[in-house]
N, CA, C and O atoms as a printed pandas DataFrame, in Angstrom:
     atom_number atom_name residue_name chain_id  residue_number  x_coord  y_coord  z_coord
0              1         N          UNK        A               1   37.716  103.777   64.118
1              2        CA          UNK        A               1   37.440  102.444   63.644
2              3         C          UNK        A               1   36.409  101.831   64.584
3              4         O          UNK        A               1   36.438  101.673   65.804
4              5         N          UNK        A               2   35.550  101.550   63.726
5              6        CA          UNK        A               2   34.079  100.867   64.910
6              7         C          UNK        A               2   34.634   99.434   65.815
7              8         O          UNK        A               2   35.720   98.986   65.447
8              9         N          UNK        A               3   34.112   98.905   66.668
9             10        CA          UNK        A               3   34.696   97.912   67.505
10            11         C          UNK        A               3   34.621   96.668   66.682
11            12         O          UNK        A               3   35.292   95.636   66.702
12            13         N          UNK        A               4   33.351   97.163   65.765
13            14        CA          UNK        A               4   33.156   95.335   65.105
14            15         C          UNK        A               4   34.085   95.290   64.017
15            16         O          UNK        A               4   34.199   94.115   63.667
16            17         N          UNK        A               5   34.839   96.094   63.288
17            18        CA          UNK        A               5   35.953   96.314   62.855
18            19         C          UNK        A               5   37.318   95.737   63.206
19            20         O          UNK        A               5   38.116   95.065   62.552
20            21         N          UNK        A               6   37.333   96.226   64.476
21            22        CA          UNK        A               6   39.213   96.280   64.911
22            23         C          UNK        A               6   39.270   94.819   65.285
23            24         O          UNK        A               6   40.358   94.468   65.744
24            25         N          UNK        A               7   38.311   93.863   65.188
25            26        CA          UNK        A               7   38.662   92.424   65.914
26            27         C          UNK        A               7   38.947   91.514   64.489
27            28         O          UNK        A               7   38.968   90.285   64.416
28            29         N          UNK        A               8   39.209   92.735   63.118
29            30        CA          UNK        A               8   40.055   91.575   61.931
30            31         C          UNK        A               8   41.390   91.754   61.712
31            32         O          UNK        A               8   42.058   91.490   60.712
32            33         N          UNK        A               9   41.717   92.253   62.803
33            34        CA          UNK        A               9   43.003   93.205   62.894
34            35         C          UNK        A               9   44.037   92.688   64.074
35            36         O          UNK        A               9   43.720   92.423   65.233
36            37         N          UNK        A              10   45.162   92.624   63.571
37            38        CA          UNK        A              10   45.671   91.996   64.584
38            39         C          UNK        A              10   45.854   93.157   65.693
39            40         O          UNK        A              10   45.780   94.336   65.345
40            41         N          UNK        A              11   46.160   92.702   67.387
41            42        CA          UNK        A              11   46.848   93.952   68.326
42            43         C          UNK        A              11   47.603   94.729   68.321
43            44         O          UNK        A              11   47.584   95.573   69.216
44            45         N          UNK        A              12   48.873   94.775   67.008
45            46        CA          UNK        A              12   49.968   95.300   66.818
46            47         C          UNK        A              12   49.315   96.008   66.103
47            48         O          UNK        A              12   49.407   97.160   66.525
48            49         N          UNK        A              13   48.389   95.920   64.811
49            50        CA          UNK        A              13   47.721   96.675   63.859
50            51         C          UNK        A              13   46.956   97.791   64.978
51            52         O          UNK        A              13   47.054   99.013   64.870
52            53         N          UNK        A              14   46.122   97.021   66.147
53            54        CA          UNK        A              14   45.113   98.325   66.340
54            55         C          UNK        A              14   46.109   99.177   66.831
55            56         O          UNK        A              14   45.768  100.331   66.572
56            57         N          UNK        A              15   46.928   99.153   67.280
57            58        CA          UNK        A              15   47.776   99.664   68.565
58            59         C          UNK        A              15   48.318  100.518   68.186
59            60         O          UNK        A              15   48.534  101.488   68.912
60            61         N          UNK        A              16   48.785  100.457   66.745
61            62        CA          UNK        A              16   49.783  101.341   66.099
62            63         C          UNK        A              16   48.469  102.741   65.407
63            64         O          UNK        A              16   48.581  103.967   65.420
64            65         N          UNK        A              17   47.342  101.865   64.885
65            66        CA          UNK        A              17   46.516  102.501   64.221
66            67         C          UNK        A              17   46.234  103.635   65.630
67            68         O          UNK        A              17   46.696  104.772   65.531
68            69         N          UNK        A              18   45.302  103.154   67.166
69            70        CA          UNK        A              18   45.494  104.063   68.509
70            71         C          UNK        A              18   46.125  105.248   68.154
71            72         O          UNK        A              18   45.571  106.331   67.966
72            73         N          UNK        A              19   47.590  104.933   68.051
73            74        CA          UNK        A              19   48.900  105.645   68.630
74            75         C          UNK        A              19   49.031  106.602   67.592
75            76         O          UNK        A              19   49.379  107.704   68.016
76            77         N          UNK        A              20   48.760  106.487   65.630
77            78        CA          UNK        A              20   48.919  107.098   65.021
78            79         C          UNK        A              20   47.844  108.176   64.850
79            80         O          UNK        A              20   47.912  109.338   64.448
80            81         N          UNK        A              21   46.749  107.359   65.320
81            82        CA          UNK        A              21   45.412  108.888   65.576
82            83         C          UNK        A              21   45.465  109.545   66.701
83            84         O          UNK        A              21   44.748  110.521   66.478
84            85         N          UNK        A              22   45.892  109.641   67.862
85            86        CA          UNK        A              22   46.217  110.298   69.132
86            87         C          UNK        A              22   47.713  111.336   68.611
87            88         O          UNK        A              22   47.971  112.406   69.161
88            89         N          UNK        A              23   48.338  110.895   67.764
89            90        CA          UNK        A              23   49.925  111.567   67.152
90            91         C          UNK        A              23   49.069  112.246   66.022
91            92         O          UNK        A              23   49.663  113.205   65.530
92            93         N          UNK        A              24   47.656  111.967   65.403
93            94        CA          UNK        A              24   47.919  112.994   64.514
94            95         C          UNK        A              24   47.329  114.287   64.556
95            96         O          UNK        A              24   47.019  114.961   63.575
96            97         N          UNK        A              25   47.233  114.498   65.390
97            98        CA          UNK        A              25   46.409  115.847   65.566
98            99         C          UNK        A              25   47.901  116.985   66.411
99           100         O          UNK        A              25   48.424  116.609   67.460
100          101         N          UNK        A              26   48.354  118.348   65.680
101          102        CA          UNK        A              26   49.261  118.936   65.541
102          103         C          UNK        A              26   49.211  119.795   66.912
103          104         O          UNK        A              26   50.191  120.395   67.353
104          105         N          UNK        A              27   47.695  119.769   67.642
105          106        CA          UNK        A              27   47.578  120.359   69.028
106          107         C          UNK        A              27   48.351  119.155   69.743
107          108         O          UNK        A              27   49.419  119.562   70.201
108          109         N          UNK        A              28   48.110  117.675   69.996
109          110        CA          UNK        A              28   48.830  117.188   70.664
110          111         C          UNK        A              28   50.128  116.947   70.625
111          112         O          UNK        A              28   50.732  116.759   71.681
112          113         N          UNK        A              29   50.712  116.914   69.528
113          114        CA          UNK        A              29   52.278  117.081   68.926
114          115         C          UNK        A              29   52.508  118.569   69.844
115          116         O          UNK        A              29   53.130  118.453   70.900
116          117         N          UNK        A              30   52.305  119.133   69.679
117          118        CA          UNK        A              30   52.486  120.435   70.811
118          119         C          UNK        A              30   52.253  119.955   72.182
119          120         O          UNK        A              30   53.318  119.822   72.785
120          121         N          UNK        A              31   51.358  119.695   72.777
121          122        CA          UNK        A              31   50.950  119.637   73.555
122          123         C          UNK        A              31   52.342  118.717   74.395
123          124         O          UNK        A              31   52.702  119.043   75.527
124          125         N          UNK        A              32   52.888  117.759   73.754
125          126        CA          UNK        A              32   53.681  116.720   74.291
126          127         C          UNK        A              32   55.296  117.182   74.199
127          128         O          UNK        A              32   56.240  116.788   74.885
128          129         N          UNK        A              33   55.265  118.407   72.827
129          130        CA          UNK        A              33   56.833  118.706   72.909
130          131         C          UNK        A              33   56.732  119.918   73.695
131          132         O          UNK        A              33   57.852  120.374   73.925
132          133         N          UNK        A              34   55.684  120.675   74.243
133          134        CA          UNK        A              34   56.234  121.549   75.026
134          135         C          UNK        A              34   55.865  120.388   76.836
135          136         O          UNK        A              34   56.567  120.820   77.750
136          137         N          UNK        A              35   55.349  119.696   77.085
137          138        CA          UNK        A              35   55.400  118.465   78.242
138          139         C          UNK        A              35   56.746  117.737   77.942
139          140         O          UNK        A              35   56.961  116.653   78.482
140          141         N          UNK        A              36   57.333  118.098   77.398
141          142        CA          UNK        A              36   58.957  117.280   77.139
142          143         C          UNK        A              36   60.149  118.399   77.405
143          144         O          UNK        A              36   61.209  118.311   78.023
144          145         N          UNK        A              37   59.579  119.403   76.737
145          146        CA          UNK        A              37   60.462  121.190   77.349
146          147         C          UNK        A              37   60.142  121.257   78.760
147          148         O          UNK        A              37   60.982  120.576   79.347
148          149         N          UNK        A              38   59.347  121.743   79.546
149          150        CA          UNK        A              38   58.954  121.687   80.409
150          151         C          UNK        A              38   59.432  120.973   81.484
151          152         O          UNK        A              38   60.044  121.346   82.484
152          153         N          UNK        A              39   58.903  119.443   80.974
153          154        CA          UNK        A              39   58.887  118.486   82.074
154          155         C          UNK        A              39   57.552  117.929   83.015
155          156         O          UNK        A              39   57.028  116.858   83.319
156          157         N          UNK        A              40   57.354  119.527   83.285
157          158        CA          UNK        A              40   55.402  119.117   83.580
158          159         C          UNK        A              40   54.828  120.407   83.487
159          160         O          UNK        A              40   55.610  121.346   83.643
160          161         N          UNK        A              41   53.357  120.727   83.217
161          162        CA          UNK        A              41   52.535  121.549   83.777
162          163         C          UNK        A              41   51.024  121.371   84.276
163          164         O          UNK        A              41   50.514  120.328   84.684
164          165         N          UNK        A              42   50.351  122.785   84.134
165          166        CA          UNK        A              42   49.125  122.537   84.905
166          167         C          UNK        A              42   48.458  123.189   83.529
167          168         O          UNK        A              42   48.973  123.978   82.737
168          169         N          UNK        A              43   47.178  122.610   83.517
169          170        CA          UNK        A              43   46.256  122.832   82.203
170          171         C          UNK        A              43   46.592  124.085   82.081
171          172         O          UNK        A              43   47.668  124.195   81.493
172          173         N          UNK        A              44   46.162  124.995   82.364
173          174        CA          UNK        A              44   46.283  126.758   81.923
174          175         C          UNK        A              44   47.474  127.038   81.734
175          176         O          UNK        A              44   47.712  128.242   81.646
176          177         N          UNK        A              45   48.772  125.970   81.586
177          178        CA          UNK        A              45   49.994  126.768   81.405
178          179         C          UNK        A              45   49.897  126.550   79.613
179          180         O          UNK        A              45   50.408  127.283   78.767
180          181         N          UNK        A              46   49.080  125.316   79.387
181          182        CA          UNK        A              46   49.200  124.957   77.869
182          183         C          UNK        A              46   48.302  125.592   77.251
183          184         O          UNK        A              46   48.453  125.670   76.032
184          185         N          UNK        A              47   47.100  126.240   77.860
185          186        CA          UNK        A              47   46.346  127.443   77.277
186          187         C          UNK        A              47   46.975  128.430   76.615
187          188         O          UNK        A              47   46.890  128.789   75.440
188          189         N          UNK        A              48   47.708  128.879   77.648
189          190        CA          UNK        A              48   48.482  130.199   77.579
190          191         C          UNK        A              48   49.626  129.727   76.242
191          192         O          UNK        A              48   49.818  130.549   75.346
192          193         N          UNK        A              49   50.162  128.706   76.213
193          194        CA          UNK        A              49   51.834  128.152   75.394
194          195         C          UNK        A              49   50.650  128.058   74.030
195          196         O          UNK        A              49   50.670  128.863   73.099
196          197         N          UNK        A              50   49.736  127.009   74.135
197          198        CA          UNK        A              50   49.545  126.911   72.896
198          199         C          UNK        A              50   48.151  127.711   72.112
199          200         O          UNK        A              50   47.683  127.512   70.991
200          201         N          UNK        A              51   47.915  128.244   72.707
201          202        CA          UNK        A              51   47.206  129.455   72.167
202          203         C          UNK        A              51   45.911  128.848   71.701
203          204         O          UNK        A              51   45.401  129.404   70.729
204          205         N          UNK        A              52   45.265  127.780   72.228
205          206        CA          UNK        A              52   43.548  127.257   72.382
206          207         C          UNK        A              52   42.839  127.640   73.608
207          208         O          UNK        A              52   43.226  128.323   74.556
208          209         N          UNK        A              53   41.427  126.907   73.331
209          210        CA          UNK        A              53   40.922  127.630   74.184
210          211         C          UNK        A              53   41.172  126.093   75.322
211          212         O          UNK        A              53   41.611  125.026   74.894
212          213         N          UNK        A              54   40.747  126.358   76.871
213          214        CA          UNK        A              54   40.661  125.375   77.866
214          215         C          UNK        A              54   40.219  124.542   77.578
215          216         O          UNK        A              54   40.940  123.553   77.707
216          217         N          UNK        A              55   38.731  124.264   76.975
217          218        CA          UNK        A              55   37.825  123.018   76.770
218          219         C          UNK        A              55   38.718  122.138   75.845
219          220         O          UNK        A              55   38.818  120.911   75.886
220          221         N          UNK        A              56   39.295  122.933   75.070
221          222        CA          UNK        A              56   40.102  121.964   73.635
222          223         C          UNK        A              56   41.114  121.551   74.395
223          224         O          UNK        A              56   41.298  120.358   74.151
224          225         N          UNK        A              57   42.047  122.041   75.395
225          226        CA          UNK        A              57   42.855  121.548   75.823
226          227         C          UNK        A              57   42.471  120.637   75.990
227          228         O          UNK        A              57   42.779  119.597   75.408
228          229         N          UNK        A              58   41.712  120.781   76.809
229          230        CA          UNK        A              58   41.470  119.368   78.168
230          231         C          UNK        A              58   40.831  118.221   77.139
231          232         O          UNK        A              58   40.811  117.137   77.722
232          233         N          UNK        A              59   40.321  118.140   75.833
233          234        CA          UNK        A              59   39.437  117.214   75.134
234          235         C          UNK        A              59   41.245  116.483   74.377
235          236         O          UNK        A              59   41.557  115.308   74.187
236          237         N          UNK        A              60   41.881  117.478   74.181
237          238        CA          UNK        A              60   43.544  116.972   73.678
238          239         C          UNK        A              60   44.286  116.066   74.685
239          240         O          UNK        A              60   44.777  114.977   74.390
240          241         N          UNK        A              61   44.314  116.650   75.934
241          242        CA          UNK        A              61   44.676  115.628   77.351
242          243         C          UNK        A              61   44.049  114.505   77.203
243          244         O          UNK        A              61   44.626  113.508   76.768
244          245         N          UNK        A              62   42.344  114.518   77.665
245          246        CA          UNK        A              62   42.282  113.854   77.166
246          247         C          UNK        A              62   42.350  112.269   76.724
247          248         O          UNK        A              62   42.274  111.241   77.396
248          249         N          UNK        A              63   42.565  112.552   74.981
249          250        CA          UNK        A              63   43.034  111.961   73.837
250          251         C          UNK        A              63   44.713  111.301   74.376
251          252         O          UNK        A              63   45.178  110.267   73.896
252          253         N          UNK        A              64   45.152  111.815   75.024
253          254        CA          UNK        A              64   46.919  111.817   75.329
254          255         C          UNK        A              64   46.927  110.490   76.821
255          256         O          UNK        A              64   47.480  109.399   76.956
256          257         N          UNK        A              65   45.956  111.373   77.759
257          258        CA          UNK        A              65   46.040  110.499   78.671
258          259         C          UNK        A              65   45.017  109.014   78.573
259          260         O          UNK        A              65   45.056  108.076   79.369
260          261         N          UNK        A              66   44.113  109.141   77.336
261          262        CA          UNK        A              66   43.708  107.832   77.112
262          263         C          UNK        A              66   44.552  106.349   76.373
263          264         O          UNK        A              66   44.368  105.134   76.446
264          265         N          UNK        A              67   45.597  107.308   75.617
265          266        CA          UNK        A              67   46.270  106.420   75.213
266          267         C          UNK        A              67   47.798  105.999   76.236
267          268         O          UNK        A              67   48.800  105.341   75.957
268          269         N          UNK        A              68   47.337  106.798   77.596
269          270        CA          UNK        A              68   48.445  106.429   78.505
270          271         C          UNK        A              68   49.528  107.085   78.688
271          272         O          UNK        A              68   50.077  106.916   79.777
272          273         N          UNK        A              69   50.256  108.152   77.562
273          274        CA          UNK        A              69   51.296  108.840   77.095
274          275         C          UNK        A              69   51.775  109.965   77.842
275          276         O          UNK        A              69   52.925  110.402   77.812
276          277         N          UNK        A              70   50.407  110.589   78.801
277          278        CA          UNK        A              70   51.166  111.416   79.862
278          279         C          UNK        A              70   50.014  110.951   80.805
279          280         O          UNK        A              70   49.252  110.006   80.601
280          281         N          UNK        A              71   50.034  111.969   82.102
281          282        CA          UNK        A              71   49.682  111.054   83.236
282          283         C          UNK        A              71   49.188  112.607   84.242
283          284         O          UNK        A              71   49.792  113.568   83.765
284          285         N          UNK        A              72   48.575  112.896   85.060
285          286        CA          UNK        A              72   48.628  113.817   85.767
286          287         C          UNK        A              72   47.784  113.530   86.788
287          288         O          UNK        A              72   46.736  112.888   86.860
288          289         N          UNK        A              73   49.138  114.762   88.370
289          290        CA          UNK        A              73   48.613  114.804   89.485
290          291         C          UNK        A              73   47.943  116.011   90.159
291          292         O          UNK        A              73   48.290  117.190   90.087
292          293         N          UNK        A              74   46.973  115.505   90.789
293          294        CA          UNK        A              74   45.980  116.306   91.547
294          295         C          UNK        A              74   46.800  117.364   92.308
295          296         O          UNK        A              74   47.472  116.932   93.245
296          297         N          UNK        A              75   46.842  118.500   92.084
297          298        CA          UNK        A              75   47.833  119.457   93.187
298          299         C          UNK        A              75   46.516  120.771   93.757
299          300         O          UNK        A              75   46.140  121.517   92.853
300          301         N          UNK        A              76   46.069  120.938   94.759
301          302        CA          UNK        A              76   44.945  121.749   94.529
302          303         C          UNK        A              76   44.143  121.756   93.794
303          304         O          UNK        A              76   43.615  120.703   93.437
304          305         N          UNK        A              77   43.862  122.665   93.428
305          306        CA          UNK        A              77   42.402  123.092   92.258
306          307         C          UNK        A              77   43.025  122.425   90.657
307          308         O          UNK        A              77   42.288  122.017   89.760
308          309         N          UNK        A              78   44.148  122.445   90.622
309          310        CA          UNK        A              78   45.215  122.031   89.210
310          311         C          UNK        A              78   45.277  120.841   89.706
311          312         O          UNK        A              78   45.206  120.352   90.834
312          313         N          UNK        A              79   45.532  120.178   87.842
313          314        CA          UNK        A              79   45.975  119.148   87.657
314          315         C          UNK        A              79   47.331  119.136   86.436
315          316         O          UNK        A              79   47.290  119.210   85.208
316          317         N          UNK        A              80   48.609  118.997   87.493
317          318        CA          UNK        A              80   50.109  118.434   86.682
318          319         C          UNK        A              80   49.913  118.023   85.767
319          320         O          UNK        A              80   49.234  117.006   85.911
320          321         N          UNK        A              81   50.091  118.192   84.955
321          322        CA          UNK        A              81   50.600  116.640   83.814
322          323         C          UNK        A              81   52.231  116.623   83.608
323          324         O          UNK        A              81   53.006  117.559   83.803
324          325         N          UNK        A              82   52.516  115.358   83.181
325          326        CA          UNK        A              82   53.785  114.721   82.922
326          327         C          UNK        A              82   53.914  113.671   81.892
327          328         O          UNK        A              82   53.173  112.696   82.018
328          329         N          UNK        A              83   54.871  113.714   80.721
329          330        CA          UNK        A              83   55.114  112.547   80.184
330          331         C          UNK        A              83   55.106  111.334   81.341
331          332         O          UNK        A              83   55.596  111.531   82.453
332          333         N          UNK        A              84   54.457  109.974   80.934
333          334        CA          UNK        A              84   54.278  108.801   81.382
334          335         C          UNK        A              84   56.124  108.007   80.585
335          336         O          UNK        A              84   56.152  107.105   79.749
336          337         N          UNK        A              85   56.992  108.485   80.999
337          338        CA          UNK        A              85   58.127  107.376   80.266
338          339         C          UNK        A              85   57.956  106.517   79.936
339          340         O          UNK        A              85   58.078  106.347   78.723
340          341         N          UNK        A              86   57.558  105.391   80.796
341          342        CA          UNK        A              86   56.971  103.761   80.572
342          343         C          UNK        A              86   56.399  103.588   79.035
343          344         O          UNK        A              86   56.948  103.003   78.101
344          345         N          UNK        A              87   55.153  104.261   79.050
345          346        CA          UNK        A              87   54.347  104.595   77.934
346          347         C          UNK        A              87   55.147  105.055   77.171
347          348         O          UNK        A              87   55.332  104.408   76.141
348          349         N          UNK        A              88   55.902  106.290   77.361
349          350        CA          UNK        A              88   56.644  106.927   75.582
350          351         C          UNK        A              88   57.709  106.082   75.147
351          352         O          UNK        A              88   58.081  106.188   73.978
352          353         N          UNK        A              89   58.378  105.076   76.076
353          354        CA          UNK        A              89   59.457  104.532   75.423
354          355         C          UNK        A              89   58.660  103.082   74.912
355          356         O          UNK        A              89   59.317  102.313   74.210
356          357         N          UNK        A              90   57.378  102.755   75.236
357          358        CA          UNK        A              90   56.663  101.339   74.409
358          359         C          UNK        A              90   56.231  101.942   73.175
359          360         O          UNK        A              90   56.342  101.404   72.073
360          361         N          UNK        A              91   55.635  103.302   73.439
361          362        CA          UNK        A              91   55.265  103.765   71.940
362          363         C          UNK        A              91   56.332  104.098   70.902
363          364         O          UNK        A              91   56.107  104.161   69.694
364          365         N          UNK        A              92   57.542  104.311   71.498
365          366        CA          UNK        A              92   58.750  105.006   71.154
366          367         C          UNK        A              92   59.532  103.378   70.032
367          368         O          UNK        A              92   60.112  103.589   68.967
368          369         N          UNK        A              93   59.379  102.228   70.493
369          370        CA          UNK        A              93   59.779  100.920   70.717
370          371         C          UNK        A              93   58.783  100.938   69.015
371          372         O          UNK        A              93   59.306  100.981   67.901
372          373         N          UNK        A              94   56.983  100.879   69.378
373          374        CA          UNK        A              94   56.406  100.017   68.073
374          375         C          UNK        A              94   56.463  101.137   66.661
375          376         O          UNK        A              94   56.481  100.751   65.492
376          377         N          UNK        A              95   56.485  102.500   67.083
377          378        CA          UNK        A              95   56.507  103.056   66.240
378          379         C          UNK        A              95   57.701  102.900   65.151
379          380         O          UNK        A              95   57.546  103.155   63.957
380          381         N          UNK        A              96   59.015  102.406   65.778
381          382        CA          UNK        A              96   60.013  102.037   65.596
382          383         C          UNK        A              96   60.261  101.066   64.908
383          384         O          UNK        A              96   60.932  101.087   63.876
384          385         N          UNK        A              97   59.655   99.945   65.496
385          386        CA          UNK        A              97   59.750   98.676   64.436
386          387         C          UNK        A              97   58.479   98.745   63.393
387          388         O          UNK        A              97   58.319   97.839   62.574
388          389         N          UNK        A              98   57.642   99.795   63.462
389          390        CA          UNK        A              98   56.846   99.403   62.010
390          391         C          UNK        A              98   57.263  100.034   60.881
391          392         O          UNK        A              98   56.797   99.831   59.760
392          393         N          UNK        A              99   58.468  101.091   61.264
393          394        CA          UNK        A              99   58.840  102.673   60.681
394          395         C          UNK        A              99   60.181  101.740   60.267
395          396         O          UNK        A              99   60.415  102.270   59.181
396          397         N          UNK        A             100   60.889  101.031   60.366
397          398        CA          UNK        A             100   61.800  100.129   60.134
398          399         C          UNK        A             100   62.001   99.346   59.002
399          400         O          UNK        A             100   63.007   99.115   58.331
400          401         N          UNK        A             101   60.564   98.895   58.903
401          402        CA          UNK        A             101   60.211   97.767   58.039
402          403         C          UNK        A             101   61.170   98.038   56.468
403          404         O          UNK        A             101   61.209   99.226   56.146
404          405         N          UNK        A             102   61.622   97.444   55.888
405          406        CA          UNK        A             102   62.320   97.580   54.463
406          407         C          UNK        A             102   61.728   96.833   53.493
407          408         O          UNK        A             102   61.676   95.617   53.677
408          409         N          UNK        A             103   61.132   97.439   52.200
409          410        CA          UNK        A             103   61.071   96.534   51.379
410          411         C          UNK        A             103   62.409   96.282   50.124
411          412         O          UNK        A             103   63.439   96.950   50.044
412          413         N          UNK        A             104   62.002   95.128   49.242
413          414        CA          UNK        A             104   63.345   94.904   48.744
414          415         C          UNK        A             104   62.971   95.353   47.165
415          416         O          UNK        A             104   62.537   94.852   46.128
416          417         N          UNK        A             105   63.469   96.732   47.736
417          418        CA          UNK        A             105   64.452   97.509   46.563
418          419         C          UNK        A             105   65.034   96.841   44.764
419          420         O          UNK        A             105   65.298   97.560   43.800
420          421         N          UNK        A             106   65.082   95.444   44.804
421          422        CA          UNK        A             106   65.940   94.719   43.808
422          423         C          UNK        A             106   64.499   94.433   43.417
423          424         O          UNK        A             106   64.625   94.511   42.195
424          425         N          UNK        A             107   63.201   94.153   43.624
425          426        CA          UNK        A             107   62.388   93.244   42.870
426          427         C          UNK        A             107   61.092   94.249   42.741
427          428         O          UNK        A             107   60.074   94.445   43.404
428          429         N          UNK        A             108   61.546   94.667   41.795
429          430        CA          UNK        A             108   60.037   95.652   40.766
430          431         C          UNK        A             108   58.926   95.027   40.736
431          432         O          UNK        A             108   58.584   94.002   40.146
432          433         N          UNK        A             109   57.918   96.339   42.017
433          434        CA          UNK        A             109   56.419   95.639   41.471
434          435         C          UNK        A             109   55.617   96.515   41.340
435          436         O          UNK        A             109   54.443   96.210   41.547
436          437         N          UNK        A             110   55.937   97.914   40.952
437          438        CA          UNK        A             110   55.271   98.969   40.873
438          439         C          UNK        A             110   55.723   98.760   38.914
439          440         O          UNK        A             110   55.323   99.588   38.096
């Protein structure tokens, strides 16, 4: 979404819109449930798990660590990554209340 765009939109709108394009790509859905198996790794362990090449990894990280969702530390030549909690339980929170929403069932408008 271009910038001159997202300012007719409220913050809850862009935020969710963020969160649902960073979730939709099926490398990072991997990428985060094996960082949840785990607990943490170092880029080449998710090479090896998810069967891409390095550059794609790291362009998927990334996508992950721009939206805040994991986080990683400098250890030597490697860099850790780790789910960010803070982050997964706010995303965990809006995804929640928009996925919630009910409409009413009793009044036909289709």
């Amino acid at each position: 979404m271009g910038i001159t765009k997202s300012d007719k939109f409220t913050p809850e709108q862009n935020r969710l819109a963020t969160i649902a394009k960073v979730l939709g790509h099926p490398a990072r859905v991997a990428i985060l449930q094996h960082l949840f198996k785990i607990e943490s790794c170092i880029c080449g362990d998710l090479v090896d798990e998810i069967g891409l090449a390095q550059p794609t990894i790291s362009q998927h990280i990334k996508e992950l660590k721009n939206l805040g969702i994991i986080k990683g530390n400098i250890t030597g030549t490697s860099i850790c990554y780790c789910i960010n909690q803070e982050e997964w339980l706010s995303i965990s929170e809006t995804l929640s209340q928009f996925l919630s929403q009910k409409s009413n069932p009793a009044k036909e408008c289709c």
